[in-house]
C-alpha positions as CSV (number, residue, x, y, z in Angstrom):
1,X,-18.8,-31.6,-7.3
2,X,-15.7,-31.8,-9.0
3,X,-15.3,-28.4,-10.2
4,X,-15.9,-27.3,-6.2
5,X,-12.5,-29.3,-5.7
6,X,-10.8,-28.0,-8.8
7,X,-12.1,-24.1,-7.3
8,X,-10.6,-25.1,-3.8
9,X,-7.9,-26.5,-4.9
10,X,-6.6,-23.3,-7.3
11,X,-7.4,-21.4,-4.3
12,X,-5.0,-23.2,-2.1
13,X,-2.2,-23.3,-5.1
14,X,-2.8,-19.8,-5.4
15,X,-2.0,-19.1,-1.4
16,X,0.7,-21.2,-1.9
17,X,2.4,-20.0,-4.1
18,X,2.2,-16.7,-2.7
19,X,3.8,-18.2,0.6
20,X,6.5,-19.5,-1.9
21,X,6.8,-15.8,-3.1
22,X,7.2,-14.6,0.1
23,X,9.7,-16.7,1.4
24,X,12.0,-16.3,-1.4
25,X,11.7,-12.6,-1.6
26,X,16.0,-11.3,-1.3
27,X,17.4,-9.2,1.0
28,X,17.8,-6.5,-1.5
29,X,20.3,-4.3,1.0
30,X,22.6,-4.1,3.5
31,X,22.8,-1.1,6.1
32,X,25.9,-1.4,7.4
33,X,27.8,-0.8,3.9
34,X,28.8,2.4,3.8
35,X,29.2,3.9,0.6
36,X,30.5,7.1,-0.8
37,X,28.1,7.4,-3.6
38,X,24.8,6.7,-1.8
39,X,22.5,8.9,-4.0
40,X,20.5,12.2,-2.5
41,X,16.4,11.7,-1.4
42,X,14.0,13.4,-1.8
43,X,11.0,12.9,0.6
44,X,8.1,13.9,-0.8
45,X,4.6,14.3,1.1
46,X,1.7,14.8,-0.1
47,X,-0.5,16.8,2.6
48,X,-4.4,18.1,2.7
49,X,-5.6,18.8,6.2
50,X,-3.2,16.6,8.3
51,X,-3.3,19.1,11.7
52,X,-3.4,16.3,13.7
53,X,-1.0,13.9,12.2
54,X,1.8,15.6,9.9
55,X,3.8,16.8,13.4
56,X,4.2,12.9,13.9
57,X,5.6,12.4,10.8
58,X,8.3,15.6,10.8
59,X,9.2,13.8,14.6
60,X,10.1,10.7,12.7
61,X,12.3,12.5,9.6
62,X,13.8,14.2,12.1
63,X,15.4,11.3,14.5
64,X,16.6,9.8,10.7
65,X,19.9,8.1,11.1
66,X,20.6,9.5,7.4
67,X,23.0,12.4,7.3
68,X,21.1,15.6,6.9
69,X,23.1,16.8,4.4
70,X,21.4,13.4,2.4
71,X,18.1,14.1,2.1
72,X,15.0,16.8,1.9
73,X,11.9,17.0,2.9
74,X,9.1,18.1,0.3
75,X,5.6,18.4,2.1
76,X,3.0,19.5,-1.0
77,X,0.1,21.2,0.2
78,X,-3.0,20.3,-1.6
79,X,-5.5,23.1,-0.8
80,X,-5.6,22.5,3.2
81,X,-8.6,24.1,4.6
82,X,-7.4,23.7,8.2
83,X,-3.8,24.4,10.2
84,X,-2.0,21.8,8.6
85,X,0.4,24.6,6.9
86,X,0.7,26.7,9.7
87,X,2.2,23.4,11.5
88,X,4.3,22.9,9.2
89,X,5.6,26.4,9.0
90,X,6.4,26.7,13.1
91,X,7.8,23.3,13.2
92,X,10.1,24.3,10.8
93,X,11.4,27.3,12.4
94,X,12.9,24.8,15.0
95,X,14.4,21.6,13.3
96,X,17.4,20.9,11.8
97,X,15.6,19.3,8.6
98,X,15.6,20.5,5.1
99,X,12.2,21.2,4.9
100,X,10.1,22.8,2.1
101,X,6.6,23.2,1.8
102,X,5.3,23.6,-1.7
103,X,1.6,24.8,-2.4
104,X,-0.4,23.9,-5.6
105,X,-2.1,26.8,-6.6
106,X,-3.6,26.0,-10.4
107,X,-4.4,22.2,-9.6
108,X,-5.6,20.0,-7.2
109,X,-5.3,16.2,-6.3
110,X,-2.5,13.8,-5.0
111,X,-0.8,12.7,-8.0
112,X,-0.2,16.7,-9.3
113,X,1.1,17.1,-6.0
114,X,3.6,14.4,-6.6
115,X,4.6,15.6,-10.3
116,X,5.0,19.0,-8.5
117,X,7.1,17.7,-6.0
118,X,9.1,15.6,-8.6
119,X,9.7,18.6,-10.6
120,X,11.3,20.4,-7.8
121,X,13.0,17.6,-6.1
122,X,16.7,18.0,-5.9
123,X,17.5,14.1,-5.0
124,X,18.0,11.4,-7.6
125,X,15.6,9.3,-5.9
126,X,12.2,10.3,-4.6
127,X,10.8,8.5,-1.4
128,X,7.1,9.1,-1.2
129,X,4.7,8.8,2.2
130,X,1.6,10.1,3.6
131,X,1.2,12.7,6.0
132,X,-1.0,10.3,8.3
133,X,1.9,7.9,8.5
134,X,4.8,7.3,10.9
135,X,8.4,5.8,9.6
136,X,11.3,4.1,11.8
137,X,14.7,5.9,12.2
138,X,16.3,4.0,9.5
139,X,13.8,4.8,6.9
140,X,15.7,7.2,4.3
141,X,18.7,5.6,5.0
142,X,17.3,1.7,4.3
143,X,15.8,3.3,0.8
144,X,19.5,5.2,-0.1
145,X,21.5,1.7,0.3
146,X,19.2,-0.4,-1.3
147,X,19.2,2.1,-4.5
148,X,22.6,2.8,-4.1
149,X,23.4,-1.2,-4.1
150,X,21.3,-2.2,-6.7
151,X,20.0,-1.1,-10.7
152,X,16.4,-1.2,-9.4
153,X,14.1,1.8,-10.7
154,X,11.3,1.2,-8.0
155,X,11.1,-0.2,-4.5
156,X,8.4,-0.5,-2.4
157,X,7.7,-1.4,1.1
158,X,5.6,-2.6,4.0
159,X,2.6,-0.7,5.6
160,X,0.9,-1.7,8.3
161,X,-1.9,-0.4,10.3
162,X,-2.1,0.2,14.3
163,X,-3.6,-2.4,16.0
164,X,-5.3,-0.2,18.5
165,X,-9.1,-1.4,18.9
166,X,-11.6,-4.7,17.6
167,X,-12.0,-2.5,14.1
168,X,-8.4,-1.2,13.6
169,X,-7.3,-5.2,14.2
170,X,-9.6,-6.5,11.4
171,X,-8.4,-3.7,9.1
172,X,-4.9,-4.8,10.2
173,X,-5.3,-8.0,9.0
174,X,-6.7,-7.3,5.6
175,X,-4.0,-5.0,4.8
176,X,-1.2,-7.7,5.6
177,X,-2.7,-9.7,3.0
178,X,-2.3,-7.0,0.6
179,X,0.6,-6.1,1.9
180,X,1.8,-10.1,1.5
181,X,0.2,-10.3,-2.1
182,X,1.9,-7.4,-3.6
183,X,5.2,-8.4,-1.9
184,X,5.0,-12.2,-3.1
185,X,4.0,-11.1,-6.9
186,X,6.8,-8.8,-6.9
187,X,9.0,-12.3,-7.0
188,X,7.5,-13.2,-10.0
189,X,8.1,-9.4,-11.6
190,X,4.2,-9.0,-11.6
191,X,3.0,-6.2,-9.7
192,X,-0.3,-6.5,-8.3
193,X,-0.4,-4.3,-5.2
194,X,1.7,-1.6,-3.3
195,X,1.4,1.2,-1.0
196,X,2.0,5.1,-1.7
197,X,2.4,5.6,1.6
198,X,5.9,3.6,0.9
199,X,7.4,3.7,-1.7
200,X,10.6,5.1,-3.7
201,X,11.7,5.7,-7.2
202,X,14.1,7.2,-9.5
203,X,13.1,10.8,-10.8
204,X,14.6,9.5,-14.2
205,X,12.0,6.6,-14.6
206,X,9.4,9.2,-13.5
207,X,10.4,11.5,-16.2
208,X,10.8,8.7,-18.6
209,X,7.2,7.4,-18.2
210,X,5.7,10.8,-18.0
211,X,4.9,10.4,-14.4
212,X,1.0,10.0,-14.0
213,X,-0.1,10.9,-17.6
214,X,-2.6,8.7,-18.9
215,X,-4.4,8.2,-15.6
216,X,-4.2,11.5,-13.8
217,X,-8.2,11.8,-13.9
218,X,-8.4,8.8,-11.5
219,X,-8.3,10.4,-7.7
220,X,-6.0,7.0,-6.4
221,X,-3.8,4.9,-8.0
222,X,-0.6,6.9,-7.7
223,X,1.2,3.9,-6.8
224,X,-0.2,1.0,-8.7
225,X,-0.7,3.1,-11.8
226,X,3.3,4.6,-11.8
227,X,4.1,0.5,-11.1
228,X,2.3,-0.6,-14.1
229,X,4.3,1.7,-16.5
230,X,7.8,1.6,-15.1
231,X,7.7,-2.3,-14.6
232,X,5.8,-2.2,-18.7
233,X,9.0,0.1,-19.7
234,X,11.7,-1.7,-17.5
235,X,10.7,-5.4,-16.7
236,X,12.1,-6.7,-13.3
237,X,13.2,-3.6,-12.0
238,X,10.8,-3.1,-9.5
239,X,11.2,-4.9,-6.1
240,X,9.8,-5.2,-2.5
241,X,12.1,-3.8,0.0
242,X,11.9,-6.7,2.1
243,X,13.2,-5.0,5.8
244,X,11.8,-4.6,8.9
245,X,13.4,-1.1,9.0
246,X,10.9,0.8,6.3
247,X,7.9,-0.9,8.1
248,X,5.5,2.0,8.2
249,X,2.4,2.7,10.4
250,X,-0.4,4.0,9.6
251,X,-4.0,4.8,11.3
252,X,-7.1,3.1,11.2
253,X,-10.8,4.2,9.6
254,X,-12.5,4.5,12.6
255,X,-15.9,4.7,11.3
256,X,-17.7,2.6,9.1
257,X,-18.7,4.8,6.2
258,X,-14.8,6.4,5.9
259,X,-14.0,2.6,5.8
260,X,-16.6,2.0,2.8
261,X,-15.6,4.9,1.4
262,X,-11.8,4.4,1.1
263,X,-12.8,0.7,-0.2
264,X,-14.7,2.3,-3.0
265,X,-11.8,4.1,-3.7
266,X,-9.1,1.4,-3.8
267,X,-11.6,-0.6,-5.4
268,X,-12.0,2.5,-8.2
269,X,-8.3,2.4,-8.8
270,X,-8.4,-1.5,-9.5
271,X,-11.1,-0.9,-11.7
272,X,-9.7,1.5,-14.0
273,X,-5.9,0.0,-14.3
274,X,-3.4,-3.1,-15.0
275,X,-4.7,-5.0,-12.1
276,X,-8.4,-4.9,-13.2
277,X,-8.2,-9.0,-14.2
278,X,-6.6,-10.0,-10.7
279,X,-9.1,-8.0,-9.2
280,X,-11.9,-9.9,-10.7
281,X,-10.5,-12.7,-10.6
282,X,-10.7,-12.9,-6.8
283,X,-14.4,-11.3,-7.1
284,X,-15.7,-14.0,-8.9
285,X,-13.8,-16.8,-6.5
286,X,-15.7,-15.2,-3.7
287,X,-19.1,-14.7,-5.4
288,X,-18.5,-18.7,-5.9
289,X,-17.8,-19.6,-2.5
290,X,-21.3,-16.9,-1.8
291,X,-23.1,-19.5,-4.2
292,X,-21.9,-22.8,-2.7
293,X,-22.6,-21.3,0.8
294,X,-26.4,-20.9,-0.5
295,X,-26.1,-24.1,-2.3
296,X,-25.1,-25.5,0.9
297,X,-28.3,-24.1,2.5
298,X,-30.6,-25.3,0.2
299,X,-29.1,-29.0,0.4
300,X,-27.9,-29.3,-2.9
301,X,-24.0,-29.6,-1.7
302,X,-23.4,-31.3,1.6
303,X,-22.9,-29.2,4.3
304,X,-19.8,-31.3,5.6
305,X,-18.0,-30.5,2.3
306,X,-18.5,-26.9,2.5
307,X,-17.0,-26.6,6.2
308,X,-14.4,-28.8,5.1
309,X,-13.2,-26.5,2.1
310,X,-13.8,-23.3,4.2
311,X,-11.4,-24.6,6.9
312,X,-8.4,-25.7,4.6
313,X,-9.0,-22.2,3.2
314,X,-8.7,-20.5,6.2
315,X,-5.8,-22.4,7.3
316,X,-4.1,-21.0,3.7
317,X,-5.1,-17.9,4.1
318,X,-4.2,-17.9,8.0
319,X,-0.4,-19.1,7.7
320,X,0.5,-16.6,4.7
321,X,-0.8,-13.7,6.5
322,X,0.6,-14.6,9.9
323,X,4.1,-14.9,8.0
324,X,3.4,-11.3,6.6
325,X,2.3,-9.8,10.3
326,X,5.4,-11.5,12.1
327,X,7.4,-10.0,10.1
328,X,6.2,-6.3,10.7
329,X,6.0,-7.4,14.0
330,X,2.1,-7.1,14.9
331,X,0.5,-9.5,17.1
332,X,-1.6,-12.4,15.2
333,X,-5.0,-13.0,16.6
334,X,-6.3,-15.9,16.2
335,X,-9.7,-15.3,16.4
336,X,-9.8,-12.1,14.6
337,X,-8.1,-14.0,11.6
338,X,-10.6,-17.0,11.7
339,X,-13.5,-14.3,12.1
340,X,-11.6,-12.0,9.1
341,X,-11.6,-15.1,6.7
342,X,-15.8,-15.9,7.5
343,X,-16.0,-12.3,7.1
344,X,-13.8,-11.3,4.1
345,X,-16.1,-13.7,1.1
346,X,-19.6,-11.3,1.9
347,X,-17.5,-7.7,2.2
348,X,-15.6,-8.4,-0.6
349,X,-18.2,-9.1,-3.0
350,X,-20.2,-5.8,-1.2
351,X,-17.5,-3.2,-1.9
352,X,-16.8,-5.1,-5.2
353,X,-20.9,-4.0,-6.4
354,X,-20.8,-0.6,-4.9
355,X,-17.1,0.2,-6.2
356,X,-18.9,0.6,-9.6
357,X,-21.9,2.7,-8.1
358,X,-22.4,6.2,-6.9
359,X,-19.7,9.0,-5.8
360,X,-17.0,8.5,-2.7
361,X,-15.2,11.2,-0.5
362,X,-11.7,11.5,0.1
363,X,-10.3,14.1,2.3
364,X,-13.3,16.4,2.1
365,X,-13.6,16.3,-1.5
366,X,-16.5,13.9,-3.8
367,X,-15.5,12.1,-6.5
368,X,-17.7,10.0,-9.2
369,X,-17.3,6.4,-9.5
């Protein structure tokens, strides 16, 4: 009985302290200082079949507050086997931006896409998104001021996910907590989580880490894997860009095997790098609560207990991801949190087996576990 309370209990700390994180995160930037030497970006976007979705994102880099004469736009194309160049080619017959699309032609996969972009990036600083996402107006110009205000190598910032349907809000609600985690960690220089879809770096730390080398054979991981060896080679100089202007959106999985299947690919990515003790760390606190819950069942814990625990859990778990959703400003359901939190303990340990099982597909291609 006692080591159920010392369980909940480091549970509850844990949240805690994570609320803590978040709440003392700085301001790392003001916008409204204008300065001279604000460095040149580079926008760099990885692309494979994104028809329907890159013309969304060229929309948003083109109503950019930044000067034009501040930033480019690098769209890689990984071996699209649908219109998405074609796109890219019209709209840019027709805009104002500096845009360049860049083919691979001898390799394949995100993160050579991203050294390929690096290498012919003219900016300083290389601001990374996906092609499925969509950035507010002050996006490039939030990044340029915080980097040109501070000695940071590495920023990253918020993503969140439409809340457009039942499914999409769930999804939502999971990725604030990520979202939240990786934020709050950041306060205490450890970096647990981030987001590829937003981040920015210097192309001198890239260089000086040798970029992806080392993990290149792992599909994901662009983000968390780079993290891990700029943060190992330059302690503290990585930090959540804590503003609501670099919010960005991104879409739902709208069906349940693309939803297992990016799991087992996030879950892959955790598996293979730095984060790999967090990760089961929390795996084994859920298996636990799995185990009391049957323990509960069979009467050898009291029932009472067990709801009693599970409610001071969700209310943890509730108020830190609430805080994280305000702030990108996405409604907070009540019920779909309480539902997420009965929810999260059974799916969590699923994906966690299967993430070590079988193959998973990622934009039309299969990779091995």
């Amino acid at each position: 009985m006692i080591a159920v309370y010392i369980l909940f209990g480091l549970y509850a700390a844990f949240i805690t302290v994570l609320i803590y994180g978040w709440m003392r995160l700085p301001v790392p930037c003001r916008s409204d200082v204008d300065k001279s030497d604000d460095p040149f970006i580079s926008v760099i976007v990885p692309i494979r079949n994104e028809t329907s979705n890159i013309i969304g994102l060229l929309q948003d880099l083109e109503k950019q507050d930044c000067p034009r004469e501040k930033f480019e736009v690098l769209l890689i194309n990984d071996h699209s086997e649908d219109d998405t160049c074609q796109v890219v080619r019209a709209y840019g017959k027709n805009t104002n931006l500096n845009i360049r699309l860049i083919d691979l032609v001898e390799v394949t996969g995100k993160k050579q896409g991203i050294t390929a972009g690096v290498k012919q990036a003219k900016g300083g600083v290389i601001l990374q998104t996906d092609g499925d996402c969509r950035v507010g107006n002050q996006w490039v110009l939030t990044y340029m001021r915080a980097f040109s205000q501070s000695e940071k190598k590495m920023f990253f910032g918020p993503v969140c996910i439409q809340q457009s349907s039942f499914w999409a809000e769930l999804q939502s609600i999971e990725f604030a907590s990520l979202v939240g985690t990786g934020a709050a960690t950041s306060f205490f220089r450890r970096i647990t989580m981030l987001n590829g879809a937003n981040m920015a770096f210097t192309k001198e730390v890239f260089n000086e880490v040798n970029g992806f080398e080392g993990n290149l054979e792992v599909p994901s991981g662009d983000d968390e894997f780079l993290a891990g060896k700029i943060n190992a080679l330059y302690p503290g100089s990585i930090q959540f860009l804590k503003r609501r202007e670099v919010v960005v959106e991104t879409k739902p999985v709208h069906s349940v095997g693309k939803w297992i299947m990016q799991r087992k690919r996030w879950a892959g990515k955790w598996n293979k790098g730095g984060n790999k003790v967090f990760a089961f760390s929390l795996f084994l606190f859920y298996m636990t609560v799995l185990l009391m819950v049957l323990a509960g069942a069979y009467g050898w814990l009291p029932v009472g207990l067990l709801f009693v625990l599970w409610a001071i859990k969700g209310v943890v778990d509730s108020l830190f991801i609430a805080v994280v959703m305000r702030f990108m400003k996405q409604r907070v359901n009540i019920f779909y949190l309480v539902l997420l939190d009965i929810l999260y303990p059974f799916y969590s340990i699923i994906i966690g087996i299967l993430s070590n099982f079988g193959k998973y597909s990622w934009k039309g291609r299969e990779y091995d576990i």
